[in-house]
N, C-alpha and C positions, 0 to 999 in steps of 0.2 A: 604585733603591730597594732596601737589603738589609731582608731580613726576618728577625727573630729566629725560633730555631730553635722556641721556644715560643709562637710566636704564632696567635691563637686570633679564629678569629669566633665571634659569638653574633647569633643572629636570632629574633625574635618574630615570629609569626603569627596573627593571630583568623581563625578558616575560620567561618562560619554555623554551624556546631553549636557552636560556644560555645567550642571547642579552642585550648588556649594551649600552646605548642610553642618552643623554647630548641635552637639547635643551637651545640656547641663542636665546636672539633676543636683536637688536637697532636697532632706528629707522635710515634708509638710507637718508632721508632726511637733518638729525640732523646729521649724521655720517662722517669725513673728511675724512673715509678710501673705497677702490673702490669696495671693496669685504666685503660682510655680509653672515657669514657662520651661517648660522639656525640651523643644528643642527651634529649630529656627534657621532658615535659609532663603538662599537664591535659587527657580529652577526654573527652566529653560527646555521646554518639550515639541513636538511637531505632531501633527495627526498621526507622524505613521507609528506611533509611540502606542495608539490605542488607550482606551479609557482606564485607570487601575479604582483600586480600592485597597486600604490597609487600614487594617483594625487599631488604631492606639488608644482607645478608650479615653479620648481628651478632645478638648475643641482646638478646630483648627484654624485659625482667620489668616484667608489669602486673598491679597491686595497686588491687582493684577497691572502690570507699568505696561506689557505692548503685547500686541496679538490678540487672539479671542479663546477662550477656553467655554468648555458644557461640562457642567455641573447636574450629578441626577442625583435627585432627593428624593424617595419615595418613587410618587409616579409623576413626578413634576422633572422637565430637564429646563437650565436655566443656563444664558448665555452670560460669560464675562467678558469686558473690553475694559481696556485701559482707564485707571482713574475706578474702578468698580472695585468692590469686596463681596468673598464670601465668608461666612462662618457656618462650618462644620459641625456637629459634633457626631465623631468620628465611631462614637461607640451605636451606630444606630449606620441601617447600609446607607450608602452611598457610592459613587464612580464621579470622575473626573479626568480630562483629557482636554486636549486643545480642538479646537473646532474642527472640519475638515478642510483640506487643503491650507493649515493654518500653523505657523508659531505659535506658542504662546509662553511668554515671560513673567513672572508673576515671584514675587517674595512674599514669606510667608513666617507665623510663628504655631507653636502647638503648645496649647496652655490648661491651666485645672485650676481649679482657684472656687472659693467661697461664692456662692449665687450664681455662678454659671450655669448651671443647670438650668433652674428655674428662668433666669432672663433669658435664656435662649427658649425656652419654652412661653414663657408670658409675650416677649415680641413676633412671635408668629413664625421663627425660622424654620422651625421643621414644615411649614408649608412654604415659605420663601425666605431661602437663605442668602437672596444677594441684594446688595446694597449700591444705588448708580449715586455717581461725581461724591468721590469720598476720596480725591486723589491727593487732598490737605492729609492723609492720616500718613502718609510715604514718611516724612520723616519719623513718624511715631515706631516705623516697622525700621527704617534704618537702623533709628538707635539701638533696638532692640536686639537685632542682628548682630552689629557692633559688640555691644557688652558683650554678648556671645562669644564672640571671637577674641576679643580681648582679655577675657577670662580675669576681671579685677574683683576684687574684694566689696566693691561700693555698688555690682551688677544688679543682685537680685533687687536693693531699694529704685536703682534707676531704671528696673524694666517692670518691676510693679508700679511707677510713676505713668510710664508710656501704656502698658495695659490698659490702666483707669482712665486713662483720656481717651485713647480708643475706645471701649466701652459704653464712654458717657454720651460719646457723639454717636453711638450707634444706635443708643438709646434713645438721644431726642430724637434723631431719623424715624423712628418707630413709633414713638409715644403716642401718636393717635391709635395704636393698632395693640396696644398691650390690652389683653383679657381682663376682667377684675378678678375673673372665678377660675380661674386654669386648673379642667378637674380630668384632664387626658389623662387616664389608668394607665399605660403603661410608663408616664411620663413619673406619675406618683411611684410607683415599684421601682423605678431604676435608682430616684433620686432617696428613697428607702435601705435600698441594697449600699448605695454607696453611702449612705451618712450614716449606717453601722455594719462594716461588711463583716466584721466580727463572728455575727451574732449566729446562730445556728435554726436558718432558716427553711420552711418549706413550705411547700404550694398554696397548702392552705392558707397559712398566716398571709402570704402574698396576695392570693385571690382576695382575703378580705380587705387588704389595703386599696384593693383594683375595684371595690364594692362588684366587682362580678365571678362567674362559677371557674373554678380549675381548669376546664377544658375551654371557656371565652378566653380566660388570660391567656392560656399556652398559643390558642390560635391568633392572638391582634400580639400579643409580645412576638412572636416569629414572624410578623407582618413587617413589622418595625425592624426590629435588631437582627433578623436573618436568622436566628437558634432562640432555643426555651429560657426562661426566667433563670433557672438553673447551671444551666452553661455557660448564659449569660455571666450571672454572677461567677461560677467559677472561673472565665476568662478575667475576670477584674480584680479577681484574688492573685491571679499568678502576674498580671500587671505590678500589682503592690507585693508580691514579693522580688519580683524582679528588679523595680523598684530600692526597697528595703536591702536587699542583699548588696546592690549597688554604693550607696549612699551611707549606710551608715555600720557600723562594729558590733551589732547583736548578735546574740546566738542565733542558731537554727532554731531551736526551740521556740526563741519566744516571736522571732522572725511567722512561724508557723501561727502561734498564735493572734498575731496581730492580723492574720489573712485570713483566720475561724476556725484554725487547723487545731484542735484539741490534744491530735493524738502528733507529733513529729514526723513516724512515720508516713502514715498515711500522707499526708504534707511535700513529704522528698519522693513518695511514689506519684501523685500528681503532678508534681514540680519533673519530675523529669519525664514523665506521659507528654508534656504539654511543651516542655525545653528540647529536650533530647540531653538532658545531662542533671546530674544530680545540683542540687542548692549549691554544694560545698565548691563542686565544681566551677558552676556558674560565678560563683563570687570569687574564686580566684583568678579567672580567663576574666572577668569585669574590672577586676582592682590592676593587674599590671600587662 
């Protein structure tokens, strides 16, 4: 069975809190558009639900309709209400939950795309990630949700449309507050690691891009992202294999090579360290 280069799962979920959840994927490689929104919903949580965290290595923007939710970024914790947004980016810690004694209702999308990195670093979020009276962006997130669910051919250009409008308006919110020099070391390594994750990296070469020593990186990169440069990276390799395996009709081989993986081996023994199931496995429990 070949599978086209744009072809896309969509899955629905009701979890007991009431949460409705839509996952797409296409491959960015294969893709002409700048932004790849992964996935996207409604959810519906209460204090006694307690705070989570889950690692998807993608930014997350949540535009909160009723209740209040806390937000912790770093050593900062940050309130949402109605009409408010946050954006995440999920590959660095965080928690979130509904305030105490509180609902909180909130939709949302998880996205990767061209210059995300940087904009979210250049506007200040990783020191304040939320945004107040931004309740004009609701139907930008509806749409979004929508094509999700709808699962049409014309999606990905109409929710790279809504991404960019969001975006833009988040950025004049900010514009007085964007860096000219944004030279946050671990911020340079990450966005290094992902714009060749290929490449067959180590500390060193890392520490130089960080302009500081092997053991400064290891200690402010695990300050940020909760593990080492290394894990780091290898978590965002088995992302994009997970990814690749999903999405598109490559072989294991070069599937492996696309994530840095030289050898295949090696490749399907991490691949299932980190899954609990081998590549070959994974892509067929993923395709039907």
């Amino acid at each position: 069975m070949t599978m086209p280069q744009n072809w896309t799962i969509l899955a629905f979920m009701e979890n007991p809190s009431g949460s409705d959840i839509y996952f797409h994927s296409v491959d960015p490689v294969n893709s002409p558009w700048p932004y790849h929104v992964a996935a996207g919903g409604h959810t519906n949580v209460s204090a006694k639900d307690g705070m989570v965290s889950h690692r998807y290595h993608q930014h997350t923007l949540i535009l909160t309709l009723s209740g209040e939710g806390r937000i912790k970024v770093g050593d900062g914790v940050f309130a949402t209400g109605a009409g408010s947004l946050v954006w995440l980016d999920t590959s660095r810690k965080y928690a979130h939950g509904a305030a105490r004694k509180n609902q909180w209702s909130y939709i949302w999308v998880a996205v990767s795309g061209h210059g995300l990195d940087r904009l979210h670093e250049q506007i200040g979020l990783q020191e304040n990630p939320a945004f107040d009276e931004v309740d004009n962006l609701k139907p930008c997130f509806t749409d979004i949700v929508q094509n999700l669910a709808d699962h049409l051919p014309s999606a990905d250009a109409a929710m790279n449309a809504q991404i960019a409008s969001i975006v833009a308006v988040l950025f004049t919110k900010r514009i007085g507050a964007i860096a000219e020099d944004v030279s946050d070391p671990v911020s340079n390594v990450m966005r290094q690691l992902r714009k060749d994750i290929s490449r067959d990296w180590n500390i060193s070469s890392l520490a130089d891009i960080a302009g500081l020593s092997p053991s400064q990186l290891f200690r402010r990169f695990r300050t940020v992202a909760g593990t080492s440069p290394i894990s780091w990276l290898r978590q965002e390799r088995m992302v994009l294999a997970r990814h690749l395996l999903t999405v598109s009709a490559e072989n294991i081989s070069n599937v492996a090579m696309r994530c840095g993986y030289v050898d295949p081996f090696h490749f399907s023994r991490d691949f299932k360290r980190h899954n609990g199931c081998s590549p070959r496995s994974f892509r067929a429990t993923a395709r039907f």
